[in-house]
C-alpha positions as CSV (number, residue, x, y, z in Angstrom):
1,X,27.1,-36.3,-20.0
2,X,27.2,-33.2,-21.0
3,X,30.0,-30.9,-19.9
4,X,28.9,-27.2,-18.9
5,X,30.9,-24.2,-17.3
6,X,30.1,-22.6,-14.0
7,X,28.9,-19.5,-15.6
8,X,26.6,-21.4,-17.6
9,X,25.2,-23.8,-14.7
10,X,24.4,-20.5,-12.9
11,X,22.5,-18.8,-15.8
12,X,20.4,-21.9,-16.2
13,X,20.2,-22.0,-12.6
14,X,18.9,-18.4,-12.7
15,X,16.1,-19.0,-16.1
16,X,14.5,-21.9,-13.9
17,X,13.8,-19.9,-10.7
18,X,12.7,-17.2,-12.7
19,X,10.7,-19.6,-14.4
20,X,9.5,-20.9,-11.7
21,X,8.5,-17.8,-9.9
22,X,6.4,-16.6,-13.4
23,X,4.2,-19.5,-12.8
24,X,3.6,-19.2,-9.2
25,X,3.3,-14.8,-10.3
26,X,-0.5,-14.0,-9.0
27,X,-1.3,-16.8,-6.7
28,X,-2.1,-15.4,-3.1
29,X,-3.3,-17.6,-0.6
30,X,-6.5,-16.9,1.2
31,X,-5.1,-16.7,4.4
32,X,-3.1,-13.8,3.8
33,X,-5.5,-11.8,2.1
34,X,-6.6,-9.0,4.8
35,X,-10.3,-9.3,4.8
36,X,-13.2,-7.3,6.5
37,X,-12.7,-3.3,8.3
38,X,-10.1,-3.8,10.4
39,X,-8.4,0.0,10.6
40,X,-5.3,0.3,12.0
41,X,-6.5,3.1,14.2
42,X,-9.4,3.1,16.7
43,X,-13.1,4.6,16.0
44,X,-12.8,7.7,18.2
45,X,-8.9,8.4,17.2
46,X,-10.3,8.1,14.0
47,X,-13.5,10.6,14.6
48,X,-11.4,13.0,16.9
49,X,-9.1,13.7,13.6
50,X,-12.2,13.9,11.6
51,X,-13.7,16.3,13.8
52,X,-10.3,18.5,13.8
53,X,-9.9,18.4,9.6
54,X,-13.6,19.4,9.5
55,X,-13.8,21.7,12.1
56,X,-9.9,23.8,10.5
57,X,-11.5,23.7,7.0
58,X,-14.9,25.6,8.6
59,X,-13.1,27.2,11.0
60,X,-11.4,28.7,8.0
61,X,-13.9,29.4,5.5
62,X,-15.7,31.1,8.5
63,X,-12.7,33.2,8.9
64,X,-12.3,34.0,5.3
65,X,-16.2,35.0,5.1
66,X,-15.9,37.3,8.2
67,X,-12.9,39.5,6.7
68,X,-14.0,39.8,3.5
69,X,-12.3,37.8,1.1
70,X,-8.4,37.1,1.2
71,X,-6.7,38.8,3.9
C-alpha cells in the first residue's frame, strides 16, 4: 500500500478530473444544440425596430442633404 499525504491525494484528485473533463472537451449533445430560427423576439417587434433604424438613418441623410452639408 502505498502511503500518500493529503496534499498529494488532492492534486491527483484534481489531474484526473481535469483529465477527465479534456476528454469529454467538445462533445455537445444534440439535444441541446438550438436548432432552426427561433428569435428571441417576435416578427413585427422585430420589423417595427427595423422600420425605426431605417427610417432615423434616412430621416437623417434627408436632413443633412436639405441643409447643405454639416450643420
Amino acid at each position: 500500500m502505498l502511503l500518500q499525504t493529503t496534499s498529494r491525494r488532492l492534486a491527483d484528485r484534481k489531474v484526473e478530473r481535469f483529465e477527465k473533463n479534456i476528454l469529454k472537451r467538445g462533445a455537445v449533445p444534440e439535444t441541446t444544440a438550438k436548432k432552426g430560427k427561433d428569435y428571441p423576439v417576435g416578427p413585427i417587434l422585430l420589423g417595427f425596430f427595423i422600420f425605426v433604424v431605417i427610417g432615423s438613418s434616412l430621416f437623417q441623410i434627408i436632413r443633412t442633404a436639405t441643409s447643405g452639408g454639416m450643420a
